[in-house]
C-alpha positions, 0 to 999 in steps of 0.5 A: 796721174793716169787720171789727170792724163785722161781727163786731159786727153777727153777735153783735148778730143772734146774739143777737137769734136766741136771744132768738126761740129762746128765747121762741118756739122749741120750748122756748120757756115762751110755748108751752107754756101750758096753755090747759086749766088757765087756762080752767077757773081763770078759768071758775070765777072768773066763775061766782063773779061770777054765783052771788055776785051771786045770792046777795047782790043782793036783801039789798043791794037792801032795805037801798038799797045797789048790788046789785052791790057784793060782785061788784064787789069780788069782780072787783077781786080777779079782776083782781089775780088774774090780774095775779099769775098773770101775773107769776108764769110771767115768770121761771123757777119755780127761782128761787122756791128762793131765794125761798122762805124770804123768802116765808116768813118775810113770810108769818110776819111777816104772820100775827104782825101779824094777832095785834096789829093784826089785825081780829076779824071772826065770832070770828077775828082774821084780818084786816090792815087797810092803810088802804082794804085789807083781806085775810087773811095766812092765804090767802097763806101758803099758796102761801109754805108749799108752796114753802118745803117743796117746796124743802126736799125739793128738797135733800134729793132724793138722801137717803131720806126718812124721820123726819128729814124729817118732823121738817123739815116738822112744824117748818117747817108748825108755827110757820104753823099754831101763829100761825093756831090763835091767831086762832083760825082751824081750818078754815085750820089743817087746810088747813096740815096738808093741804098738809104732807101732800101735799107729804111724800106726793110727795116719797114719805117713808116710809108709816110716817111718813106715818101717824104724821104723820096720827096726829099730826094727829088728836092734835093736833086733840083736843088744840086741842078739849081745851084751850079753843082755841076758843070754845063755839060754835065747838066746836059747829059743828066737832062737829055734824056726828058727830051731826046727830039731837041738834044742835040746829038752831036752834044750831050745826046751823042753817047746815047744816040750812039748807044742806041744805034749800036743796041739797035744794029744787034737785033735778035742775035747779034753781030757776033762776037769781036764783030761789033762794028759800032764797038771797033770804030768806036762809035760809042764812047766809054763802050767798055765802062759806063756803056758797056751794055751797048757792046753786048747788045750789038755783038750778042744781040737780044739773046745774049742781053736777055741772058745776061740780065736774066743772071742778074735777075737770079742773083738779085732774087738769091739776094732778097732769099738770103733777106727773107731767110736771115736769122736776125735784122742786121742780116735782113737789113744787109742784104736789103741794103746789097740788093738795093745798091744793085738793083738800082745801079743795073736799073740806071745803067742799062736805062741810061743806053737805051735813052729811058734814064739819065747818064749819070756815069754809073757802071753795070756792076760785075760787067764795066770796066773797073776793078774798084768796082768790081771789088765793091761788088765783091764784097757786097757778095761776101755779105750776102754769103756771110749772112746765108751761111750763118743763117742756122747758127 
């Protein structure tokens, strides 16, 4: 009897060392954590609390509503964030093989009810309402696409990759970008198309079908232009910017003149913070989503928009290490795809103010108002950790 009670007490301390072993050992996911990226992810996410409190705080003040409502509503959506990226490093990234088409087909499901039930708000039926919740499937299907197809060439990685899996990820991108072109929502549509890229380029398909890729994309473009996909205005505002000198700026090149002006009155220093007189007379539409870029030029000038972008810089280049590093092509691919989504959307967003890009509506990530998407790129972060904490094991 001693000896089975000993035998009993070896394993249950066994056991108790591998746990240790595992969550603090040198392998151990809880110490790897990359503090880099997770500061400059939450850094930028409170600068957007402060720029979108400048931007909306005097407009709220004359019309006697709390000041502070669209911040509060912003660090609502910071909180869930957080508590999703949490969540999300627990468990190992592998899983999410599995996982990922359930991901998907939820994320298709959402985006069809959308076309139903979904709210019109600004001329895009992108909105679900559940009761007091309010949020854009669109946003979440990002992060569901990236590890649809990361798990795809996953199972492929022994293959050479050619038309067959170009046919693949055109197939699985297009019913997304299909169901959000109906809202009509464009600026998320070249997102999609994006995110396909990337993952396709890292998964290093052939050169010749990633061109035939862009081709098709710039096809596909002209052709939803042609066919009175979207509205008059909208057309305006996406083809403005080819040729600003006969835009009418008093029409569909006013949010970008306006933008301009506002970028341009910041100089090298800014008029200060709360000072932006552009921002407080409200000059620029959208200044606290779409252009919220505007408010920190003209408020913190050059510098501080340097600054912000050189942050952004630091968490794309922390992205592309954790791709490099990852111990297999599922990790690789997912954070390709997290970096792509990003890159391009803060490529267009902050073109789209200074006149170089079309306004396709698309948010600064971490920075715009917008808690769904400020949650989507949360949990894109939580890939990005999942991946470099199980790097070693």
């Amino acid at each position: 009897m001693a000896q089975i009670v000993y035998g009993d007490d070896q394993a249950g301390r066994m056991a108790r060392e591998a746990l240790r072993a595992n969550w603090l050992g040198a392998a151990a996911p809880v110490r790897h954590i990359d503090w880099t990226l997770l500061l400059v992810s939450v850094g930028l996410s409170a600068f957007s609390l402060l720029m979108i409190y400048s931007a909306t705080f005097q407009q709220l003040l004359a019309r006697d509503a709390d000041p502070a409502f669209f911040m509060r509503k912003q660090a609502v959506g910071l909180a869930i964030g957080l508590a999703v990226m949490a969540s999300l490093v627990l468990f190992d990234y592998r899983f999410l093989r599995v996982w990922g088409p359930v991901a998907y087909a939820g994320s298709l499901l959402l985006l069809g009810a959308v076309l139903m039930l979904g709210e019109t708000i600004k001329g895009a039926q992108s909105w679900l309402s559940l009761g007091p919740l309010s949020f854009q499937p669109s946003e979440l299907a990002k992060p569901a696409l990236i590890i649809m197809l990361a798990a795809l060439f996953h199972e492929r990685r022994e293959e050479a990759l050619g038309f067959r899996a170009l046919v693949e990820a055109l197939a699985l991108s297009s019913v997304p970008m299909l169901l959000i072109l109906r809202q009509p929502d464009f600026g998320t549509f070249m997102v999609f198309v994006a995110t396909a890229f990337g993952v396709l380029l890292m998964a290093r398909v052939r050169v010749r079908y990633m061109a035939a890729l862009a081709l098709i994309g710039v096809l596909s473009i002209v052709g939803a232009l042609q066919m009175d996909l979207f509205d008059q205005y909208q057309v305006e505002r996406l083809t403005s910017f080819i040729n600003p000198e006969s835009a009418d700026p008093q029409g569909a090149y006013f949010n970008v003149h306006q933008a301009q002006i506002a970028i341009g009155a910041g100089q090298i220093a800014g008029q200060g913070l709360f000072e932006g007189s552009q921002t407080h007379l409200e000059y620029v539409p959208e200044n606290h989503t779409d252009f919220i870029f505007t408010v920190v030029g003209e408020e913190l000038g050059f510098l501080g928009s340097a600054a912000m972008l050189a942050a952004f810089a630091v968490l794309l280049w922390r992205g592309l290490r954790i791709a490099a590093l990852s111990r297999d092509t599922f990790g690789t691919l997912v954070a390709g795809g997290v970096v792509a989504t990003l890159a391009f959307q803060l490529f267009i967003n902050v073109g789209m103010t200074i006149g170089i890009m079309p306004v396709t509506g698309l948010p600064l990530p971490f920075v715009s108002y917008g808690p769904t998407s400020l949650i989507a790129s949360f949990i894109m972060v939580g890939l990005l950790q999942n991946v470099h904490m199980r790097r070693f094991g």
